[in-house]
PyMOL commands that place a pseudoatom at each C-alpha (Angstrom):
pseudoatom trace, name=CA, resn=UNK, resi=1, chain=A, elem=C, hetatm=0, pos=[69.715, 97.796, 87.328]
pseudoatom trace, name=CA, resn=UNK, resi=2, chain=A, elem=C, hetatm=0, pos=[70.694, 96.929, 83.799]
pseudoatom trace, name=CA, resn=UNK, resi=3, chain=A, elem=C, hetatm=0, pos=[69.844, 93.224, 83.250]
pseudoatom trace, name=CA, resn=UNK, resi=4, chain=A, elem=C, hetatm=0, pos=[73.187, 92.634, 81.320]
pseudoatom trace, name=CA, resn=UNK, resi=5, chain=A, elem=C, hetatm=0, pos=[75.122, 94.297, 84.635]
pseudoatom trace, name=CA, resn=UNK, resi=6, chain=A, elem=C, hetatm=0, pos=[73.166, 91.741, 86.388]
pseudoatom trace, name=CA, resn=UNK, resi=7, chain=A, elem=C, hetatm=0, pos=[74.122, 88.543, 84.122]
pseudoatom trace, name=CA, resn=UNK, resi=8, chain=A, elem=C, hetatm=0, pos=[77.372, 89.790, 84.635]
pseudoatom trace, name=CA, resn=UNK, resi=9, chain=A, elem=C, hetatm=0, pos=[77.757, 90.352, 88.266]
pseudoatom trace, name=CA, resn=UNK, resi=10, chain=A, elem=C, hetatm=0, pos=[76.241, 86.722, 88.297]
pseudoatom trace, name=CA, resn=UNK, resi=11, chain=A, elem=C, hetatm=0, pos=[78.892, 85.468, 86.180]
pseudoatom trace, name=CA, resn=UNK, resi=12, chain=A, elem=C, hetatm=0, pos=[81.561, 87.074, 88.567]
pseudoatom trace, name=CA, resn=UNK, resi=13, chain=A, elem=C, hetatm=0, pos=[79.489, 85.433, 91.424]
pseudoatom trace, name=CA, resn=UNK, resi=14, chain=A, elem=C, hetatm=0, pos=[79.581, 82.226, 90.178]
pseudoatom trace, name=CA, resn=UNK, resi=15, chain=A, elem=C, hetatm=0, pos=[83.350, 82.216, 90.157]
pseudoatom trace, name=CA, resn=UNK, resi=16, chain=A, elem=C, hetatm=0, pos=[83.714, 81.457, 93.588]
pseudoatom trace, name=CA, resn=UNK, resi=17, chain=A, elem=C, hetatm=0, pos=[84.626, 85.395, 94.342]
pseudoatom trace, name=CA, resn=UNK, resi=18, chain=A, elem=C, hetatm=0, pos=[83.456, 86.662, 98.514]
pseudoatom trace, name=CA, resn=UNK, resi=19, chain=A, elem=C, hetatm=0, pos=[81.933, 90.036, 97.333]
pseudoatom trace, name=CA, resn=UNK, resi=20, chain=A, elem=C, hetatm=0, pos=[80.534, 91.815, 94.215]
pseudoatom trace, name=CA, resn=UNK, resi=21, chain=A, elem=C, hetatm=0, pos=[78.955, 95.080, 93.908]
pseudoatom trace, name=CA, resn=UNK, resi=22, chain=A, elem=C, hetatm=0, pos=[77.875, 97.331, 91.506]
pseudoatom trace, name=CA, resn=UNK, resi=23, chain=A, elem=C, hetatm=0, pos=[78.952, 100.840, 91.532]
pseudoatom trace, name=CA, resn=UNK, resi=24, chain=A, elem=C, hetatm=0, pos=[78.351, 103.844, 89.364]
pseudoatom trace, name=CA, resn=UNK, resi=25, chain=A, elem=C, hetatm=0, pos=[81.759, 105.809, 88.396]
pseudoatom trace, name=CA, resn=UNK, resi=26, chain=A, elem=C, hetatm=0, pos=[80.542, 109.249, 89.627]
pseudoatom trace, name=CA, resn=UNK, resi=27, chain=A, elem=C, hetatm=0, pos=[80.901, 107.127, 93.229]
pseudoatom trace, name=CA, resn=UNK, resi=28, chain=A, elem=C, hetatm=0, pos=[84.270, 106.087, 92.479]
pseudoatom trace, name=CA, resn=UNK, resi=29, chain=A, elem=C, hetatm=0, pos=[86.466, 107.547, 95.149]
pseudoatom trace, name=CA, resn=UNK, resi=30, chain=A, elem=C, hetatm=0, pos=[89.624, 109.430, 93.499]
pseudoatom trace, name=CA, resn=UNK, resi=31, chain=A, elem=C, hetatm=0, pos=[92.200, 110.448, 95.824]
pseudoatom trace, name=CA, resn=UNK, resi=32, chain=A, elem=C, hetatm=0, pos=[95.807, 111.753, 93.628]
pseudoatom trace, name=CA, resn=UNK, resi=33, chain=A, elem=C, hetatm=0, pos=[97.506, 110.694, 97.445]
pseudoatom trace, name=CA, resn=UNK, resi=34, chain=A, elem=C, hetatm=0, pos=[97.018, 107.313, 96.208]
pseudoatom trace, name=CA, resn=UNK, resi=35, chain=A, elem=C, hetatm=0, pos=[99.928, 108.378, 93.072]
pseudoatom trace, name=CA, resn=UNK, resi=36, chain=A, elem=C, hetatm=0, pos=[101.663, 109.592, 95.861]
pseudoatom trace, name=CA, resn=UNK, resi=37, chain=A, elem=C, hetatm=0, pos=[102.178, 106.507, 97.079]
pseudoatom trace, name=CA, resn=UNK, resi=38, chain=A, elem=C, hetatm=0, pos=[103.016, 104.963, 94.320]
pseudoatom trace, name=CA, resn=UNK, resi=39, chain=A, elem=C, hetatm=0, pos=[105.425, 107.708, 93.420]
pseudoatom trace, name=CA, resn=UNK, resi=40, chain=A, elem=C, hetatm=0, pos=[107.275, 106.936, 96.825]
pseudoatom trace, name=CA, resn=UNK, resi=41, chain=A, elem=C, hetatm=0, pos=[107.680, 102.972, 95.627]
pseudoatom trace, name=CA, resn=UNK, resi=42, chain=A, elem=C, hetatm=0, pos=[105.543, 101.516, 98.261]
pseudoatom trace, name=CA, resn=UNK, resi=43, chain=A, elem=C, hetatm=0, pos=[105.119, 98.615, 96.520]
pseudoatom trace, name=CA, resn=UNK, resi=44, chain=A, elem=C, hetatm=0, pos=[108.211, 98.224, 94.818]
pseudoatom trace, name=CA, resn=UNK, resi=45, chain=A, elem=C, hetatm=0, pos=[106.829, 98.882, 91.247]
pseudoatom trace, name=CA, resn=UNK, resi=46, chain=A, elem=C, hetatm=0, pos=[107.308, 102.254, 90.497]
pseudoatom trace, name=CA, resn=UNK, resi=47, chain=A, elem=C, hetatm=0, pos=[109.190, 102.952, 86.773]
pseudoatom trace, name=CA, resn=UNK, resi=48, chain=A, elem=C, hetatm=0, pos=[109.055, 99.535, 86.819]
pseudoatom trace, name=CA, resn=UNK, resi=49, chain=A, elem=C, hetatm=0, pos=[106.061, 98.199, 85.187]
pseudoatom trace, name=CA, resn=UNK, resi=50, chain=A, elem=C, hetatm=0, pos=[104.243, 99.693, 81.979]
pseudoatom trace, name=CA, resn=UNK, resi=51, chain=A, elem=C, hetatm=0, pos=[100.399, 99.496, 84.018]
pseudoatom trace, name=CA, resn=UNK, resi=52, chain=A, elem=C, hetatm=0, pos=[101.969, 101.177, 87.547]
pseudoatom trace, name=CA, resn=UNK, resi=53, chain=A, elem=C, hetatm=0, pos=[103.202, 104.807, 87.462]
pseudoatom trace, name=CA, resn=UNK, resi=54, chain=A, elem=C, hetatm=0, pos=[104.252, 106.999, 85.890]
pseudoatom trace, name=CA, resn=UNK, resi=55, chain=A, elem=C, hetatm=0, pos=[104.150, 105.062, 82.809]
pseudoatom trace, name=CA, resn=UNK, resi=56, chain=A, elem=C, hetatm=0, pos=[100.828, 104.422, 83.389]
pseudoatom trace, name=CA, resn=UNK, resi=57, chain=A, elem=C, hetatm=0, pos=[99.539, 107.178, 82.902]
pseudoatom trace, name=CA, resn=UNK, resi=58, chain=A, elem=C, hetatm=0, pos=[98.711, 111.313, 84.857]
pseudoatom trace, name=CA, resn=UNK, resi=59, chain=A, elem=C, hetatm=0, pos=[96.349, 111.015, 87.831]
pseudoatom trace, name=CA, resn=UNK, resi=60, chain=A, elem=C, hetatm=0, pos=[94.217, 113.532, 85.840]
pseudoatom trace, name=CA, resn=UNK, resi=61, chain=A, elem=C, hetatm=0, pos=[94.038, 111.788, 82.348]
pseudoatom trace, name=CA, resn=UNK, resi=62, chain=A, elem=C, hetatm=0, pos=[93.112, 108.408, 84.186]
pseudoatom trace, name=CA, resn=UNK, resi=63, chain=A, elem=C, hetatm=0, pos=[90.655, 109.671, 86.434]
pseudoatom trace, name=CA, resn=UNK, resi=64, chain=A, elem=C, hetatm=0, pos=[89.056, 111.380, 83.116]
pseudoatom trace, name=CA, resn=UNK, resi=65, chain=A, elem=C, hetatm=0, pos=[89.313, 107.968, 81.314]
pseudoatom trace, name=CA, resn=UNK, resi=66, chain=A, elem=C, hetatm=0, pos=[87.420, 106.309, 84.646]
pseudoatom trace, name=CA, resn=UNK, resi=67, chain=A, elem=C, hetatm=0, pos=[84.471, 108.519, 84.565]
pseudoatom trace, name=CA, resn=UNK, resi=68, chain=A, elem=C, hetatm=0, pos=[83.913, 108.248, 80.980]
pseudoatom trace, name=CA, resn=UNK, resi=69, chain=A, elem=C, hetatm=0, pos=[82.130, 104.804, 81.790]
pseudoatom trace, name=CA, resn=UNK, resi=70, chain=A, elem=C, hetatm=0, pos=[78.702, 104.895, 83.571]
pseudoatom trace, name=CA, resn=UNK, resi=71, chain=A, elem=C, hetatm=0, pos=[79.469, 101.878, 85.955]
pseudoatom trace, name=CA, resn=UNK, resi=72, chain=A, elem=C, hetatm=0, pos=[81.365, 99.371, 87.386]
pseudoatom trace, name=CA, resn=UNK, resi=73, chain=A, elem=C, hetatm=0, pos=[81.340, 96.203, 89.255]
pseudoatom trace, name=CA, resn=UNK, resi=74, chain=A, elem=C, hetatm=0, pos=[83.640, 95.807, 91.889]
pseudoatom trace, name=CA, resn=UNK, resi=75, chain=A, elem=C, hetatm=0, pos=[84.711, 92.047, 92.838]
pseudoatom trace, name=CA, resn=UNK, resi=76, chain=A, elem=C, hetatm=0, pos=[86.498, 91.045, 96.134]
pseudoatom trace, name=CA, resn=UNK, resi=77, chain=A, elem=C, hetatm=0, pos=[88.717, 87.362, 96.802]
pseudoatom trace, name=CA, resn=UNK, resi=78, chain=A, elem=C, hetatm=0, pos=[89.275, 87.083, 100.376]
pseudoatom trace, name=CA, resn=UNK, resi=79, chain=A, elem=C, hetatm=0, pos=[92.634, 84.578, 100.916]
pseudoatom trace, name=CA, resn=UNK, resi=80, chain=A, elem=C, hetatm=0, pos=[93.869, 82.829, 104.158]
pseudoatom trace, name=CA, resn=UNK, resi=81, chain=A, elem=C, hetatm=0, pos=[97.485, 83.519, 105.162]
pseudoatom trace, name=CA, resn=UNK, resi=82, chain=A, elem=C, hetatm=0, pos=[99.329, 81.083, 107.275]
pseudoatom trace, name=CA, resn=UNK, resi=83, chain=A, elem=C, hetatm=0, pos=[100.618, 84.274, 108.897]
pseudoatom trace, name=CA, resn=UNK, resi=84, chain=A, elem=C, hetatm=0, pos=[100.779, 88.198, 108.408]
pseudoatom trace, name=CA, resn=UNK, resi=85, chain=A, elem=C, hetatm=0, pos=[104.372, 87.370, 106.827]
pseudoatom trace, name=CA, resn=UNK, resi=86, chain=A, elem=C, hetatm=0, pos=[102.826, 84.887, 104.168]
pseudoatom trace, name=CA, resn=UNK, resi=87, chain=A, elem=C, hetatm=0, pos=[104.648, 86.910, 101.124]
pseudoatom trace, name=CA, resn=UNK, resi=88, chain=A, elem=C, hetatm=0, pos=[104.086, 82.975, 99.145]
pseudoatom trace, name=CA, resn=UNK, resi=89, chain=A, elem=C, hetatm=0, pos=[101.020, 83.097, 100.354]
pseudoatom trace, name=CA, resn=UNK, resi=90, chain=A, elem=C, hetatm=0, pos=[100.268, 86.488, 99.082]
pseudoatom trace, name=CA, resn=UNK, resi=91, chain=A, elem=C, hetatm=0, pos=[101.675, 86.539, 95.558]
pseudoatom trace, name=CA, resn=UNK, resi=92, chain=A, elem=C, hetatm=0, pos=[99.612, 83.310, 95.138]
pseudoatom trace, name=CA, resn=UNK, resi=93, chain=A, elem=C, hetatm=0, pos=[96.380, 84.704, 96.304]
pseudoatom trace, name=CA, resn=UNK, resi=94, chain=A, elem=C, hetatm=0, pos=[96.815, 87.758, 94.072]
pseudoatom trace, name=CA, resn=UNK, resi=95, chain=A, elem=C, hetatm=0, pos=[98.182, 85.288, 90.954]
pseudoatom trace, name=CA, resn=UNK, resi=96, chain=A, elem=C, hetatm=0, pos=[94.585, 83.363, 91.693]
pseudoatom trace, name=CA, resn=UNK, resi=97, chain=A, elem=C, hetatm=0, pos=[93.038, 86.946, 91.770]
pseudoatom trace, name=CA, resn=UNK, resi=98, chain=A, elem=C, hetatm=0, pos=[93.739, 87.985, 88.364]
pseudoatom trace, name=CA, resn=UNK, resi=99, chain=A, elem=C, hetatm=0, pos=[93.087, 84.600, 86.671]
pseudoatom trace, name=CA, resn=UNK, resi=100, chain=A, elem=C, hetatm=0, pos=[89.713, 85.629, 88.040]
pseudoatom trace, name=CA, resn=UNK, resi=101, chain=A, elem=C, hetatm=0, pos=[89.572, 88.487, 86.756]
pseudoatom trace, name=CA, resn=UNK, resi=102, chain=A, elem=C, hetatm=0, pos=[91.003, 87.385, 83.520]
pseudoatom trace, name=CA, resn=UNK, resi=103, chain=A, elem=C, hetatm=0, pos=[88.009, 84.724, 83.576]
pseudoatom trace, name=CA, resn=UNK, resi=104, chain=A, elem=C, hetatm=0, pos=[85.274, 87.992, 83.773]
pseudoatom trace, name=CA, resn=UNK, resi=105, chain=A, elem=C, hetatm=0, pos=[87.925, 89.809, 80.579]
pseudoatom trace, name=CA, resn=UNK, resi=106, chain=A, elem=C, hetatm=0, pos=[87.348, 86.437, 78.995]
pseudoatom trace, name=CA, resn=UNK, resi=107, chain=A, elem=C, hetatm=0, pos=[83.625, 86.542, 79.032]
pseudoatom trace, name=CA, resn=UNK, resi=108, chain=A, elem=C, hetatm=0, pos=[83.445, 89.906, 78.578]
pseudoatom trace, name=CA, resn=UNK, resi=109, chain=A, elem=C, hetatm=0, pos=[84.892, 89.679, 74.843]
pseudoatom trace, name=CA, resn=UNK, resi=110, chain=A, elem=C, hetatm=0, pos=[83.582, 86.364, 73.838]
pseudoatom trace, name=CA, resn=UNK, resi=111, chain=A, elem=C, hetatm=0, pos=[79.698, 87.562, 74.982]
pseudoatom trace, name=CA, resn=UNK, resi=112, chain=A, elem=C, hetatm=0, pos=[80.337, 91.056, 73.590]
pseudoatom trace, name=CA, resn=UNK, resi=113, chain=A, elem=C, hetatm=0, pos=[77.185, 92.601, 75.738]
pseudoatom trace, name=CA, resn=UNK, resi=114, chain=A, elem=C, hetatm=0, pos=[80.417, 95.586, 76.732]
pseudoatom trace, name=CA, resn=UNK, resi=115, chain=A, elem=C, hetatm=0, pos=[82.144, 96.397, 73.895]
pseudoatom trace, name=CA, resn=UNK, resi=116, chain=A, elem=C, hetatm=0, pos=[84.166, 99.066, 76.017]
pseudoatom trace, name=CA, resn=UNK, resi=117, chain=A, elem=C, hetatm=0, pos=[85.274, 98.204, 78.775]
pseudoatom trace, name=CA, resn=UNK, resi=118, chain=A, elem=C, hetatm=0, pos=[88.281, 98.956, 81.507]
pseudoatom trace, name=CA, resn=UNK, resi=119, chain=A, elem=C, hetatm=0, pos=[89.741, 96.049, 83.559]
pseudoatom trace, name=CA, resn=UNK, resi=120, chain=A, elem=C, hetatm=0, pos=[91.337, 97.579, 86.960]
pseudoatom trace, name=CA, resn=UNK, resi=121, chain=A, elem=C, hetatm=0, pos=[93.346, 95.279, 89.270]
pseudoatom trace, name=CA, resn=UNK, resi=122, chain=A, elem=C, hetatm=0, pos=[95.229, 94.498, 92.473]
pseudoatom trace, name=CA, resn=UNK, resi=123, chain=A, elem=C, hetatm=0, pos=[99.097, 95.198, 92.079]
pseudoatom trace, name=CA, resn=UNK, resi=124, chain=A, elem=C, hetatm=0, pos=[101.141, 95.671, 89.006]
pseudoatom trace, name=CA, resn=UNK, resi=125, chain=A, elem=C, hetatm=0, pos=[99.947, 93.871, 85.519]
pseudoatom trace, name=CA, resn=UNK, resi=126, chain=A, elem=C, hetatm=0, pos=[101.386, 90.616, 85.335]
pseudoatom trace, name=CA, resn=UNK, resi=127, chain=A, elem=C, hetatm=0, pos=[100.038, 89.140, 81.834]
pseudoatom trace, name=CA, resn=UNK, resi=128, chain=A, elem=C, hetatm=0, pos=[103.876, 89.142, 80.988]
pseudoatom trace, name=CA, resn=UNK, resi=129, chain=A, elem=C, hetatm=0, pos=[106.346, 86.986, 83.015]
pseudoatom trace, name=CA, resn=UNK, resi=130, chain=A, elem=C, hetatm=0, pos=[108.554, 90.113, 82.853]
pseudoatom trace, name=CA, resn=UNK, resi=131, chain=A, elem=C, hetatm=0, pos=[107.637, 93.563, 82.293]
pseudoatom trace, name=CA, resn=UNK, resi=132, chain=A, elem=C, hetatm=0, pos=[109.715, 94.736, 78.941]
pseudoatom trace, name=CA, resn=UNK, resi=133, chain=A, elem=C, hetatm=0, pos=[109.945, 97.900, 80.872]
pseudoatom trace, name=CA, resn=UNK, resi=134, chain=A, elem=C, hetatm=0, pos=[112.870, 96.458, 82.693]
pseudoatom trace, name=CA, resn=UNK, resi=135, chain=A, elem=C, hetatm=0, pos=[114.499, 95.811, 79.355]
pseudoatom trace, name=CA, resn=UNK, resi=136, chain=A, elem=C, hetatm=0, pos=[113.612, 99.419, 77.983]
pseudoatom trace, name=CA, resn=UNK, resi=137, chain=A, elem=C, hetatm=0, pos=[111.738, 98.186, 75.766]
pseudoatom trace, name=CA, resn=UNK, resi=138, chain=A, elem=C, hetatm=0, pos=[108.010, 98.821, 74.386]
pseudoatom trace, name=CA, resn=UNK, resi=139, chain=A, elem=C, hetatm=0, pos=[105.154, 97.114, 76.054]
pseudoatom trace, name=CA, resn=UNK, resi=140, chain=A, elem=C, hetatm=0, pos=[104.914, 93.571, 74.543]
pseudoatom trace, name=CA, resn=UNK, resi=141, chain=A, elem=C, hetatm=0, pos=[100.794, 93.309, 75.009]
pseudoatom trace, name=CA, resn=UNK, resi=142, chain=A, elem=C, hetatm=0, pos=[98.969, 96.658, 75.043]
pseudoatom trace, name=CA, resn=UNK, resi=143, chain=A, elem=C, hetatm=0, pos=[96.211, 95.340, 74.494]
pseudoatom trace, name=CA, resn=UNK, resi=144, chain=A, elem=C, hetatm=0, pos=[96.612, 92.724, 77.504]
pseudoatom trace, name=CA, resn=UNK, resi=145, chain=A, elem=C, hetatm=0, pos=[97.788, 94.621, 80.207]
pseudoatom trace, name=CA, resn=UNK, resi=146, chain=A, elem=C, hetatm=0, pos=[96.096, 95.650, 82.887]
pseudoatom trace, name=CA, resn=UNK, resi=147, chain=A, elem=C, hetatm=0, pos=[96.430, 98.702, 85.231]
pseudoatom trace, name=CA, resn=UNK, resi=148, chain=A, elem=C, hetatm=0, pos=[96.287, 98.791, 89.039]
pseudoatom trace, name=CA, resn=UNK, resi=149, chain=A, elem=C, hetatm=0, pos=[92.842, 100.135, 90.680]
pseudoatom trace, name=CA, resn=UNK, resi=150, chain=A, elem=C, hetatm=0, pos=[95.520, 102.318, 92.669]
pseudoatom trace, name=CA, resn=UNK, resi=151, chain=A, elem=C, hetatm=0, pos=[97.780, 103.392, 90.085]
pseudoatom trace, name=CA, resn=UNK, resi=152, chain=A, elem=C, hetatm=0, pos=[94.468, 105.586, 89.052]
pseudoatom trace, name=CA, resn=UNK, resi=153, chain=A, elem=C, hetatm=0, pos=[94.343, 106.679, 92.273]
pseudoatom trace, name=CA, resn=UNK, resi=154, chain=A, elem=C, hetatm=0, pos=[90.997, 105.434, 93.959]
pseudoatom trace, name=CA, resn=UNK, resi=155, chain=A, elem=C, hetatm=0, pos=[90.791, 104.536, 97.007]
pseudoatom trace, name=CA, resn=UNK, resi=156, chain=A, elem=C, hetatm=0, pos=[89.998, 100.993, 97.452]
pseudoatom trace, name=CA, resn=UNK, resi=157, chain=A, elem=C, hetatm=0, pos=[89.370, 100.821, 101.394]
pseudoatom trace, name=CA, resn=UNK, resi=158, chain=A, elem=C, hetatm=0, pos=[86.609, 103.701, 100.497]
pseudoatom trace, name=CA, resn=UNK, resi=159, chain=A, elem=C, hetatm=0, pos=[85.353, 102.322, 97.649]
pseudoatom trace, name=CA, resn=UNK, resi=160, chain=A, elem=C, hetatm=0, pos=[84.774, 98.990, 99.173]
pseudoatom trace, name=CA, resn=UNK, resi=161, chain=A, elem=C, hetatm=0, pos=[83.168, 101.021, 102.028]
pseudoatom trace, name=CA, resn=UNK, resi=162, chain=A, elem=C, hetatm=0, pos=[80.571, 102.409, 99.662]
pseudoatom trace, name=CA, resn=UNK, resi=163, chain=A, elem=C, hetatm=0, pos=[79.873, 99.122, 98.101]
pseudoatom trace, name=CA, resn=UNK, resi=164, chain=A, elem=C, hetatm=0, pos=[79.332, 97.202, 101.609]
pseudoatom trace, name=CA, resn=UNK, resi=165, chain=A, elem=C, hetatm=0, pos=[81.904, 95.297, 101.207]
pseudoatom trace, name=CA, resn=UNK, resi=166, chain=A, elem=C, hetatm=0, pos=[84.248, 94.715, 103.910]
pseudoatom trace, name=CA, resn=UNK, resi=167, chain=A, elem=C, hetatm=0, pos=[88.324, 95.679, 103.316]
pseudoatom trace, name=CA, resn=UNK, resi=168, chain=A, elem=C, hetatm=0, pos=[89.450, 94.084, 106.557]
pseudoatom trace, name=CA, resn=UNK, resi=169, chain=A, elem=C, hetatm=0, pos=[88.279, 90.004, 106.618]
pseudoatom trace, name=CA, resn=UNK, resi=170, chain=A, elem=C, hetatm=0, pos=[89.726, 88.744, 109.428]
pseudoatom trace, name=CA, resn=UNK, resi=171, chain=A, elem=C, hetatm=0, pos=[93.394, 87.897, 110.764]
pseudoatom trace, name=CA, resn=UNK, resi=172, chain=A, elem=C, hetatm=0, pos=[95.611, 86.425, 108.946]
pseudoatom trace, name=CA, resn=UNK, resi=173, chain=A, elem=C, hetatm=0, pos=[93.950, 87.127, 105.342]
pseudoatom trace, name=CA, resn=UNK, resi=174, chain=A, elem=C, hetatm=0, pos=[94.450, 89.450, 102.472]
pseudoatom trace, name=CA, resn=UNK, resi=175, chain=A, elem=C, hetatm=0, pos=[91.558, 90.800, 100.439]
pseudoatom trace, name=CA, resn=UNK, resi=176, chain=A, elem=C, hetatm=0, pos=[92.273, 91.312, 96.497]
pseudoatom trace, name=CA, resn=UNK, resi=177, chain=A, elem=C, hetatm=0, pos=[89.949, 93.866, 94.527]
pseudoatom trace, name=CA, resn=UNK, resi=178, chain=A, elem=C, hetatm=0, pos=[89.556, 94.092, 90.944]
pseudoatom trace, name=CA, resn=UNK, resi=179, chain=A, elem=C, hetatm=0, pos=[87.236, 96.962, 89.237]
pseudoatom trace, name=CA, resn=UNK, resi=180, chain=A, elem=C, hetatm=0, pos=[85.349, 96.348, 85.832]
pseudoatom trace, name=CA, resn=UNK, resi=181, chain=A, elem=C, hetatm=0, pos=[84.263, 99.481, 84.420]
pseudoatom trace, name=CA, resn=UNK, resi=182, chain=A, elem=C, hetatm=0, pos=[81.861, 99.674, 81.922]
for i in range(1, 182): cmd.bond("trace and resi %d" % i, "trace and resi %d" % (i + 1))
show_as sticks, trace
zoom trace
């Protein structure tokens, strides 16, 4: 393995995550049902949110954008729930999440070993407190935002499958992925 993919996964290590992987794209699992779900608002985010569809993006075009990078590292944060109801709980383990994940962006830039490189995350991009989409209005920080691993349709529950990593961590938990692809 590439000795810079290894300082990195390291790196992501090292930030307290519960699983990291490699994975090359070609064994990215792409499944458009995935859009389908987003397309029938399962999570509440759909035309509502420049990085969720279909603002985001076709299923097509983004699985074609994927695949034009040769790998990826795929990083897991297990949280503990006081219950399977624990919506505070929840939002705050995915807000902890993607300050992770903002940590690897971070490093990613300032280090400059990945030049190009494509941040993929759990739920909706948050970077802004509001997304301007609500106020019709032109996406505030391009350059910031950050797309859902699901809003490109792959299947995280497979994809964790393929990298050994567990998607169900016990009762009374929720599991938040990111994807790195570089």
């Amino acid at each position: 393995m590439n000795p810079e993919i290894m300082d990195l996964i390291s790196f992501i290590k090292g930030l307290g995550v519960d699983h990291c992987a490699p994975i090359d794209t070609q064994d990215i699992p792409f499944n458009v049902d995935f859009r389908k779900q987003c397309e029938q608002n399962v999570c509440g985010n759909y035309k509502k949110n420049w990085m969720c569809p279909p603002a985001v993006g076709d299923f097509g075009e983004l699985r074609e954008k994927a695949l034009h990078y040769q790998q990826g590292i795929v990083f897991q944060k297990v949280f503990q729930l006081e219950d399977s109801f624990d919506f505070e709980g929840m939002q705050a383990g995915m807000a902890e999440h993607t300050k992770l994940l903002q940590a690897v962006i971070t490093q990613l830039r300032e280090v400059g070993l990945f030049k190009d490189f494509l941040p993929l995350n759990v739920g909706p991009c948050t970077v802004c407190e509001r997304c301007s989409m609500l106020d019709d209005e032109e996406c505030r920080s391009p350059d910031a935002a950050i797309a859902s691993i699901e809003s490109y349709g792959i299947d995280v529950t497979t994809l964790l499958k393929g990298c050994g990593i567990p998607y169900n961590n016990g009762k009374n938990t929720m599991s938040c992925v990111s994807l790195i692809l570089i």
